[in-house]
C-alpha positions in Angstrom: 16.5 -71.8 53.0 13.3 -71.0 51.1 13.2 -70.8 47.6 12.3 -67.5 45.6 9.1 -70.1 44.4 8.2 -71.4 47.7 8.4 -67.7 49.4 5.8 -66.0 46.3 3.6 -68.9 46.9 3.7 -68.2 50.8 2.7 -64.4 50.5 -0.1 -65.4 47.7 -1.8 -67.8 50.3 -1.0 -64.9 53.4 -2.7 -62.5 51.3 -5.6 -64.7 50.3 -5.9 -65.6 54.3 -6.2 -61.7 54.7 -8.6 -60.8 52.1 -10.9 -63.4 53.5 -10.3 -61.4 56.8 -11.0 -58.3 55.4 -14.0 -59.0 53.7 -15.7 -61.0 56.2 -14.2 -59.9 59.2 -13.0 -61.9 62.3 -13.9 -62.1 65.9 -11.6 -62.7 68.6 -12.9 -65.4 71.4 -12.8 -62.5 74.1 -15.0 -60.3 71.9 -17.5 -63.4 71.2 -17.4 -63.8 74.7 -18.2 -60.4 75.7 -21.0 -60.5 73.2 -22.3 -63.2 74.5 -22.0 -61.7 78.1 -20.0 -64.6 79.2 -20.3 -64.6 83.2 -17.9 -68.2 83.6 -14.4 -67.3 85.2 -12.9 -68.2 82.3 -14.2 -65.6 79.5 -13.5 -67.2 76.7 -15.3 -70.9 78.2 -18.1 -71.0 75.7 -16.6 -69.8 72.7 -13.8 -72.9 73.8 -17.1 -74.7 74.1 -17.9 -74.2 70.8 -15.1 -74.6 69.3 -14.4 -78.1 71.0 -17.6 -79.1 69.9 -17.0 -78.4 66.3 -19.9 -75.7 65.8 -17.2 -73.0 64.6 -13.7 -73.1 63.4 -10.8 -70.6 64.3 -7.6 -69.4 62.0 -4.3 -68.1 63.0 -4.5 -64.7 62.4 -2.6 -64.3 59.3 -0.1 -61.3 60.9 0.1 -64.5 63.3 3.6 -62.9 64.9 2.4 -59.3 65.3 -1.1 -61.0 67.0 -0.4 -64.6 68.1 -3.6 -65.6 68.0 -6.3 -67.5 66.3 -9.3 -65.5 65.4 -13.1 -66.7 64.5 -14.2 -65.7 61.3 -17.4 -63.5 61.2 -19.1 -65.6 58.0 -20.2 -68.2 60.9 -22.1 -66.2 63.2 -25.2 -65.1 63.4 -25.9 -62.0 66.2 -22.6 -63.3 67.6 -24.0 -67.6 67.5 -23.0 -69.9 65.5 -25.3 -70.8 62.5 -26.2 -74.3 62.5 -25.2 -75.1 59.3 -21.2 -74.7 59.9 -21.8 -77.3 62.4 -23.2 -79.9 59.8 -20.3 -78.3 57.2 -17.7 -79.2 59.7 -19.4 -82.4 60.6 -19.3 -83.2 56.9 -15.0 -82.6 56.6 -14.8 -84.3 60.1 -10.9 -83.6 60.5 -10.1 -83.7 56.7 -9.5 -79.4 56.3 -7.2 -77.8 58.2 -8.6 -75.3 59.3 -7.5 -72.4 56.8 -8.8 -74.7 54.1 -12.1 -74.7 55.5 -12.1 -71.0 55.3 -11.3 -70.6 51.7 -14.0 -73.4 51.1 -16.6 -71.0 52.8 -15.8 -68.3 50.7 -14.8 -69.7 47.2 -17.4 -70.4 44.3 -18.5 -74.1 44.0 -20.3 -75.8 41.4 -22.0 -77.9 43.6 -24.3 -74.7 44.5 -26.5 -72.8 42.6 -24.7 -70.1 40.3 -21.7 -71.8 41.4 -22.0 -69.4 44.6 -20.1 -69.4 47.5 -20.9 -71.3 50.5 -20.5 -68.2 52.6 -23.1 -66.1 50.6 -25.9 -69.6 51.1 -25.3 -70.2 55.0 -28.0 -68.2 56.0 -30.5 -68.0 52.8 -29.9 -72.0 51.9 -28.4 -73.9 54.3 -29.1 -76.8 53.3 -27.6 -76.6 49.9 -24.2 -75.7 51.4 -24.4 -78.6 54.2 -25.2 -80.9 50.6 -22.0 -79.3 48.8 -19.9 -80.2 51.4 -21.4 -83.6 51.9 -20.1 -84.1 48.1 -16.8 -82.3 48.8 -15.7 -84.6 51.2 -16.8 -87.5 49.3 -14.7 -86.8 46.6 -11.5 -85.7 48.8 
């Protein structure tokens, strides 16, 4: 049985999960695919690519039993590629953050940037100032 405590703090983290969604948007690996024109037999093959190779990161969809799926947020992509720098991010946390962790890392202010930005709003602009932040952050986990 979960506690009244335990079930408020479940909804406040489902509802951050989908706010990060909703602002940023999500692909699916079948819509990567098809903007990617994927011709392998297997659709999704370079999105799994990617993925395997650590270049992007995928969620479970936060509705998770209405869509039983993971989806790619959109933050990481670039005209439907990956930007290089969430390769060096995720290089940088090696397996240390889940993966739902990574995406509230992306998107929440950290004083390790300028402005205490958010690494989302640098990936393109100043790459290389979010690939540092998260050098530091997984030092200090």
């Amino acid at each position: 049985m979960t506690s009244v405590t335990e079930q408020e703090m479940n909804e406040r983290v489902a509802r951050r999960h989908a706010r990060v969604l909703d602002e940023f948007g999500y692909f699916t690996a079948e819509e990567l695919a098809e903007a990617n024109r994927s011709q392998a037999s297997s659709r999704t093959v370079v999105v799994d690519d990617w993925r395997i190779r650590r270049h992007v990161f995928a969620v479970p969809h936060p509705d998770e039993p209405a869509r039983q799926r993971d989806v790619y947020p959109a933050f990481q992509f670039e005209a439907h590629k990956p930007i290089d720098a969430v390769k060096a991010v995720l290089a940088a946390f090696g397996e240390r953050r889940a993966p739902w962790k990574l995406a509230l890392w992306f998107t929440s202010n950290n004083g390790w940037l300028p402005g205490s930005a958010r690494p989302v709003d640098l990936l393109v602009s100043n790459p290389q100032a979010v690939i540092e932040a998260a050098q530091r952050d997984a030092a200090d986990a």
